[in-house]
N, C-alpha and C positions, 0 to 999 in steps of 0.2 A: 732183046736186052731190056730189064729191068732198071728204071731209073727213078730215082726214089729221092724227095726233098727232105732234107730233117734237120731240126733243131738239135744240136748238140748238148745233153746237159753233163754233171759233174756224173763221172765215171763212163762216159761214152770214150774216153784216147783212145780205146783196139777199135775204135773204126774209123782213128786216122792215121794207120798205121800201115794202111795200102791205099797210097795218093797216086795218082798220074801225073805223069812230067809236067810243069808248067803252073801248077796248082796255087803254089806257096813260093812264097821268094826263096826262102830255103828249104830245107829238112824238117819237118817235126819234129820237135823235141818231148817225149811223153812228160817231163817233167815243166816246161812251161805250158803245154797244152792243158793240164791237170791246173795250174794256178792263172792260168784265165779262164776258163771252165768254172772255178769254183771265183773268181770274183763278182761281187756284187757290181751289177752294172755294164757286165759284159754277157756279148750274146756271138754266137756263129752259126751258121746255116751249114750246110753241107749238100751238095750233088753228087749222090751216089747211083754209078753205072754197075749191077751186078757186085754189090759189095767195093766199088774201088769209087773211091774218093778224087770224082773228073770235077770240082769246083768247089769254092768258098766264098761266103760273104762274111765282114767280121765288122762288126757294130760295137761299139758304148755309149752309153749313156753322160752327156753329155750336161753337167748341171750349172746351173747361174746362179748367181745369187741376187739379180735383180730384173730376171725373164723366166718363162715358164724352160723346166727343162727338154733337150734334143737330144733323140736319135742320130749319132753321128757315125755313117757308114766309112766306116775304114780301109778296109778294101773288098777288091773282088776279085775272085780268081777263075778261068774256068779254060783246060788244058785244051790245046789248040785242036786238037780233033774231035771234041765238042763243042764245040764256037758255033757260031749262029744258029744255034737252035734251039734259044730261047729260054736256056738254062739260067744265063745272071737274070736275066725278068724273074723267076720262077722265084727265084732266092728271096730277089729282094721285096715280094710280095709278099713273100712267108716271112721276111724281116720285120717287114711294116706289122 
């Protein structure tokens, strides 16, 4: 099995369009993935197994206006038959 960490950018939705159970609190929507995808200040990771979408990390940027700005990890997801094995690490090193 191929497993493959990547950064999502704007026009990446058809590679969240085959997720495994458990990934997302919901369904994808291609049309709010496409307008976080294209906002400033938002980021997503993705673990992909053979093309399918076994995890998520989803991050923004987090700004003050009297501290330096943060990284603020939002969630993470990663389908029960990929669980411990080191997948959300993987993410959220590619996050950082």
């Amino acid at each position: 099995m191929k497993m493959e960490i990547r950064r999502l950018l704007p026009g990446d939705d058809a590679l969240v369009m085959r997720v495994a159970e458990d990934v997302f609190d919901e369904p994808v929507r291609p049309d709010r993935l496409a307008a976080y995808l294209a906002s400033s200040g938002h980021f997503m990771i993705v673990a992909l197994a053979d093309g399918i979408v076994v995890g998520q990390c989803a991050a923004v940027i987090h700004r003050h206006p009297d501290k330096v700005s943060e990284l603020y990890i939002d969630e993470v997801g990663v389908a029960p038959a990929f669980q411990r094995q080191g997948i959300a690490t993987k993410m959220l090193d590619a996050m950082f």
